[in-house]
C-alpha positions in Angstrom: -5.3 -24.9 7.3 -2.1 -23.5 5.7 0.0 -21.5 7.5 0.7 -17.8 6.7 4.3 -17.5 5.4 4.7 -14.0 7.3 4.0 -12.9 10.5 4.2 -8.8 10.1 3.3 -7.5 6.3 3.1 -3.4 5.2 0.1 -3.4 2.5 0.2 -0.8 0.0 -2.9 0.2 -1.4 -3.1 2.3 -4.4 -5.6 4.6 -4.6 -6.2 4.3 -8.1 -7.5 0.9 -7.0 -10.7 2.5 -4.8 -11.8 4.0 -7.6 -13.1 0.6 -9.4 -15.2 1.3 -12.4 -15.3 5.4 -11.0 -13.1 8.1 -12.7 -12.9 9.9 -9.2 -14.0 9.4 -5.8 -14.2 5.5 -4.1 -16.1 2.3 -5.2 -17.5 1.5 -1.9 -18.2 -2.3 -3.5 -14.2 -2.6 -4.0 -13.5 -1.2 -0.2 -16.0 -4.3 0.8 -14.6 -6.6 -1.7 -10.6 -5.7 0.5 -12.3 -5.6 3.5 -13.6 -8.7 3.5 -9.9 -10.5 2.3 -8.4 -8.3 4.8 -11.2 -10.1 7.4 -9.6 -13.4 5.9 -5.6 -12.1 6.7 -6.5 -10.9 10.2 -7.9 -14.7 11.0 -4.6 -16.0 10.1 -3.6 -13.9 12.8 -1.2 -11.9 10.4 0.2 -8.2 11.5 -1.0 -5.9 9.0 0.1 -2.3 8.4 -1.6 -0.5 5.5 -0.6 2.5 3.5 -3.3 3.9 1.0 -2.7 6.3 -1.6 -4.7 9.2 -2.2 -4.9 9.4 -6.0 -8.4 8.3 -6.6 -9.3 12.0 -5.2 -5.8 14.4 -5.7 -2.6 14.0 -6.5 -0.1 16.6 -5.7 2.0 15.8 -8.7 -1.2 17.2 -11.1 -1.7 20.0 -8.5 1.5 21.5 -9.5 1.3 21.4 -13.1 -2.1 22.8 -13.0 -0.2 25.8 -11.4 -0.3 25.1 -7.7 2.6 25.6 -5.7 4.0 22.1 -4.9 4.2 21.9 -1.0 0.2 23.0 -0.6 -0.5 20.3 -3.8 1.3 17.5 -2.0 -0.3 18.4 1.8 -3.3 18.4 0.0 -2.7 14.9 -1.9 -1.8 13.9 1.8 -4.7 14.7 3.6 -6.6 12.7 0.5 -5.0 9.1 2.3 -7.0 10.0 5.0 -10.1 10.4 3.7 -9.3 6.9 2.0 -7.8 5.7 5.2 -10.6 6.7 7.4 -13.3 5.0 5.0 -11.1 1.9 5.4 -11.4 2.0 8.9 -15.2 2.0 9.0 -15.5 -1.1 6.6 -13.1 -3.0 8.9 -14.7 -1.8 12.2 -18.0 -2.8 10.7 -16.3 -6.4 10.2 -15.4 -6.1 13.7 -11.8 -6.0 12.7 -9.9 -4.1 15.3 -8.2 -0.9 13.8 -6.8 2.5 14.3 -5.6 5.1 11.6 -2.6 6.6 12.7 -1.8 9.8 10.8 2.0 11.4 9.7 0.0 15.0 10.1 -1.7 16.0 13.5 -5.5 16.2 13.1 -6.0 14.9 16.7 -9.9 14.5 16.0 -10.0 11.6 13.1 -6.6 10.1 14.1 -3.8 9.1 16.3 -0.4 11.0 15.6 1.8 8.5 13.9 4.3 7.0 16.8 6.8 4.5 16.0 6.7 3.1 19.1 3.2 2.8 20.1 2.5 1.5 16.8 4.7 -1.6 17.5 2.4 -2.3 20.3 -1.1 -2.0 18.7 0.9 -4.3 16.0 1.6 -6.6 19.0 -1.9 -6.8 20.0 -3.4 -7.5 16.7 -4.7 -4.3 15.8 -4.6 -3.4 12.1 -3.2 -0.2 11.5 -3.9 2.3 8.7 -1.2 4.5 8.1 -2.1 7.8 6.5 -0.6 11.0 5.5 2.4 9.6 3.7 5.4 10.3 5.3 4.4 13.9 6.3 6.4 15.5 4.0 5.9 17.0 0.8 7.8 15.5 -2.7 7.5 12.0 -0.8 5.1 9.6 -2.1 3.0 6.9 -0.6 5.0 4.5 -2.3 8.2 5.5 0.0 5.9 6.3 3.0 5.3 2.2 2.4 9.1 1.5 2.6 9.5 3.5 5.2 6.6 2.4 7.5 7.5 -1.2 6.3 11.3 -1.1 8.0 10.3 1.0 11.0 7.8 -1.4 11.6 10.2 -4.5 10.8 7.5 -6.0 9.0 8.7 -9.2 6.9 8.2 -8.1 3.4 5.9 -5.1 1.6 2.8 -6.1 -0.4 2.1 -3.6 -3.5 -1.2 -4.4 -4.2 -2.2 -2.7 -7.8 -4.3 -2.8 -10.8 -2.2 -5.2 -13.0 -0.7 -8.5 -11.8 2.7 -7.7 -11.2 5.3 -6.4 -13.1 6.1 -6.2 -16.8 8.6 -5.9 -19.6 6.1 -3.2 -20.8 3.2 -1.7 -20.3 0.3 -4.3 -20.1 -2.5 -2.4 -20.5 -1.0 -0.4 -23.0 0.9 -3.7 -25.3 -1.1 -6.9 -25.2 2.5 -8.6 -26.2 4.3 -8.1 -22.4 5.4 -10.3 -20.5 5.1 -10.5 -16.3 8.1 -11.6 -14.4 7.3 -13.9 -11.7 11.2 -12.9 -9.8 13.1 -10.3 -10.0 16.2 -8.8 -7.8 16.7 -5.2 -7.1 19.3 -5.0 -9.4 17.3 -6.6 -12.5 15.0 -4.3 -12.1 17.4 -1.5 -12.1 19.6 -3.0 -15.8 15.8 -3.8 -17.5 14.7 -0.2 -16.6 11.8 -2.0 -14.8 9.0 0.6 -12.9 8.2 -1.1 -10.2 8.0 1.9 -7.9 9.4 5.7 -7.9 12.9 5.8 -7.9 12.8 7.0 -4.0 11.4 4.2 -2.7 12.8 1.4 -4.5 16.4 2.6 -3.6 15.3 2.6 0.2 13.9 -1.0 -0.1 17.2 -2.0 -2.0 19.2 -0.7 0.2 17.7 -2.2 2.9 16.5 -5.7 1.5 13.3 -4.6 1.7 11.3 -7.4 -0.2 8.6 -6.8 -2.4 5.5 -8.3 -3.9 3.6 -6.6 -6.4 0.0 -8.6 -7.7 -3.4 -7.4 -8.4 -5.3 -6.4 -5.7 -8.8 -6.7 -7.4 -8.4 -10.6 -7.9 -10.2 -12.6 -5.3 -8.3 -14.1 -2.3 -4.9 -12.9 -3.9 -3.9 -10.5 -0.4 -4.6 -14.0 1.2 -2.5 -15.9 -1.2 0.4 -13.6 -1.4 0.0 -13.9 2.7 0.1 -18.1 2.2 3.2 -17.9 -0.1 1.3 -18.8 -3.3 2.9 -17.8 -6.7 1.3 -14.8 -7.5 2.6 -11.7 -9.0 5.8 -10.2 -9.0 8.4 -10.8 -6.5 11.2 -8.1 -6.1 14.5 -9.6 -4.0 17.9 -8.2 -2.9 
């Protein structure tokens, strides 16, 4: 069997991407569909940390311009992740896939308070940890709570996993005509105007050469390819 290029990964997990065919809410056929790779990762005896979004059921960004005051829309786009973060945890524990969700607010009865430190050790033991509340703060989104958990953690390299396969010269779903870029380096990105991530985050991970792998999470096997070093998606570099 192939070895796993990387012992310690972050997973980000969009929430966009639990919604499947849905227009709100989760697609519990897509949760089994990750689960089940994630089942594949964990044999390979992988640490995994994973960060899910929440926008699949608010987003604190479409709170405020519906009027809501923006620090009550983003605690409430927060608390979301942990709805999706909890209903990842049952799928894995159901796969008998050892787990904890550990959670940036305290809501002691669903969740562990977030600890840097005791996280390293559940990490050390092979647990899988879901991280959830973003960073805790409001006008942070999940995409920097990924960098951030990624180098507290010290894990290897952060997986965006998405809903197109990487990242492109324009907007795929949008322009038939554009192109994916297999490589790219932090500052490439920066010339062609590239979005690979808010501008928050992707300056963390440049500054601290943070790599990143953006692919298509709804393509079988591709969280265990991008775990084996296959050429998939779009690889960001210092």
């Amino acid at each position: 069997m192939k070895k796993p290029k990387y012992r310690r990964i972050l997973l980000k997990v969009s929430g966009e991407a639990l919604l499947g065919d849905n227009t709100f809410g989760i697609d519990h056929q897509v949760v089994k569909k990750i689960v089940e790779e994630l089942k594949e990762v964990y044999k390979l005896g992988v640490e995994l940390g994973i960060v899910i979004g929440g926008g699949n059921i608010f987003r604190g960004v479409a709170g405020q311009k519906s009027g809501m005051d923006r620090v009550r829309a983003d605690n409430i786009g927060m608390l979301a992740t942990l709805i999706n973060a909890l209903i990842i945890q049952d799928a894995l524990i159901s796969q008998n896939i050892p787990c904890r969700v550990l959670s940036a607010f305290e809501i002691i009865k669903v969740a562990e308070n977030y600890i840097r430190e005791k996280a390293l050790i559940y990490l050390a033991r092979k647990e899988v940890l879901i991280l959830a509340c973003g960073t805790g703060n409001p006008f942070f989104t999940t995409d920097t709570a990924a960098v951030l958990r990624a180098l507290e953690l010290k894990a290897e390299i952060l997986f965006k996993a998405t809903k197109v396969d990487g990242v492109y010269d324009k907007d795929p779903i949008k322009d038939p005509t554009a192109k994916k870029f297999d490589t790219l380096t932090f500052d490439e990105a920066l010339i062609k105007k590239l979005k690979v991530m808010d501008a928050t985050a992707f300056s963390l991970a440049r500054d601290y050469k943070l790599p990143i792998l953006i692919f298509n999470l709804l393509k079988p096997e591709n969280i265990k390819k991008a775990i084996l070093g296959e050429n998939i998606g779009t690889l960001v570099t210092p």
